[in-house]
C-alpha positions in Angstrom: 166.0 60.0 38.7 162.8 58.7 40.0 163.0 56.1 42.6 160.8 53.0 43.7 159.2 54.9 46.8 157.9 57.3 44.6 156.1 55.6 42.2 155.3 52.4 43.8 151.7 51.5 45.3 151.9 51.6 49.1 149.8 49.1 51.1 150.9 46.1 49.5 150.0 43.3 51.9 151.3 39.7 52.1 149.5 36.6 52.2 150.9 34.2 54.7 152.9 31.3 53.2 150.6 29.2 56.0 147.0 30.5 54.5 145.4 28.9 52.0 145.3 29.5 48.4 141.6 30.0 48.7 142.3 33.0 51.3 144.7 34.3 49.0 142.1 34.5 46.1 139.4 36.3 48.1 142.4 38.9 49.7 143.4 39.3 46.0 139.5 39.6 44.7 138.5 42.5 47.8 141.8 44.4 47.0 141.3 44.1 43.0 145.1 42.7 42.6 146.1 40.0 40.6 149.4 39.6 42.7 150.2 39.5 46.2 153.8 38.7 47.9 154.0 35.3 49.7 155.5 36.3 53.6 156.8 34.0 56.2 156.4 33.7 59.7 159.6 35.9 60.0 158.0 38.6 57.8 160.6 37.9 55.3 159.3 37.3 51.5 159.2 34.4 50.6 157.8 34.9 46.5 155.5 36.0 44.6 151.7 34.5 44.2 149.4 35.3 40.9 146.2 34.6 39.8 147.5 32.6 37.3 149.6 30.5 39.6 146.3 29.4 41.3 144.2 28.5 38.1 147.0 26.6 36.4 148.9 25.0 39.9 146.0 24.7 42.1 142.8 24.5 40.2 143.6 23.2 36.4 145.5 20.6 38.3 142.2 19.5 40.5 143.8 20.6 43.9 141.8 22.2 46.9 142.8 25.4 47.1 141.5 25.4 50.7 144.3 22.7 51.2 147.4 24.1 49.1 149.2 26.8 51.4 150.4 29.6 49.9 153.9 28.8 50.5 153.5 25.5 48.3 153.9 27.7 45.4 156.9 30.1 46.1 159.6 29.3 43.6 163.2 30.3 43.9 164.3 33.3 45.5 161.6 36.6 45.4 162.8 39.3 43.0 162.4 42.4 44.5 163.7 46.0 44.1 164.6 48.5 47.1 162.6 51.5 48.1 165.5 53.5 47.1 166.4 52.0 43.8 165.6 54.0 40.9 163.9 53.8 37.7 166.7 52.7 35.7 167.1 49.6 38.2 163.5 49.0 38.3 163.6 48.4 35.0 166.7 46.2 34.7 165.1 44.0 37.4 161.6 43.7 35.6 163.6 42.9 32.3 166.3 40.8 33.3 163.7 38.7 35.7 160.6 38.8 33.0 158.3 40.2 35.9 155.8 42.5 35.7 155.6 43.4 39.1 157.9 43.8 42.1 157.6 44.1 45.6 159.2 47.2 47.1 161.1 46.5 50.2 163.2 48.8 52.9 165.2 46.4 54.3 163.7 43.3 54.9 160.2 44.7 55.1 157.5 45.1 52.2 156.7 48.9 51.8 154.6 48.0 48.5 154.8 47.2 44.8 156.1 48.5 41.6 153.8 47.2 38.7 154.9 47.7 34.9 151.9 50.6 33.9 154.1 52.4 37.3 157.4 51.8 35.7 155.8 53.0 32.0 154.7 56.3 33.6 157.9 57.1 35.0 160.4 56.6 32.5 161.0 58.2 28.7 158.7 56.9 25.6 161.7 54.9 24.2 162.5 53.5 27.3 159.2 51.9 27.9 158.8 50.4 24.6 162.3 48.5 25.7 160.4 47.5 28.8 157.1 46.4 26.9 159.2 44.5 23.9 161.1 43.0 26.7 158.3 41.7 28.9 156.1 40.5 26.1 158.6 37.8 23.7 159.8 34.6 25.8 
């Protein structure tokens, strides 16, 4: 079966959990991402940061995203899937964790992300409806 190195985007990159929210909307807006992983000092990840996160958390709630760290809004533990997992895993994960995106990682490092439309292209028609139903009802 297919596996998370093969279909996921390589070149993910991290924002810093130190830089600002501000720097992580113009490295979001120059790659054309609406997610990036949140990375500590240790280059561990830390969680996930979205577009949305910043216009409800940051800006809807009248904070300076040149003051609010990335970090500020990790939550919980990151879910993630290993470069090695395959399809069937990926999907569990995105399903089981409501996510439509997950950062790929060997080890402890990030080696990119695996984005629902990636996941839709690599598994069966009925399959992907499951995943689509699954990730679209609260």
């Amino acid at each position: 079966m297919t596996t998370a190195r093969e279909i996921m985007t390589e070149g993910a990159e991290c924002i810093g959990a130190d830089e600002s929210v501000l720097e992580a909307a113009r490295k979001m807006t120059r790659m054309g991402v609406g997610a990036l992983p949140i990375c500590g000092t240790d280059d561990r990840l830390k969680g996930m940061l979205t577009d949305r996160d910043i216009v409800v958390k940051v800006l809807g709630a009248g904070k300076d995203p040149a003051q609010v760290k990335a970090g500020e809004l990790a939550q919980g533990e990151a879910v993630t899937i290993g470069a090695d997992d395959d399809a069937g895993e990926i999907l569990r994960t995105m399903t089981s964790h409501k996510v439509r995106r997950l950062p790929v990682i060997d080890g402890h490092r990030l080696v990119g992300m695996v984005a629902q439309a990636d996941v839709a292209r690599a598994l069966p028609d009925p399959q992907v409806g499951d995943l689509l139903q699954a990730l679209s009802t609260d």
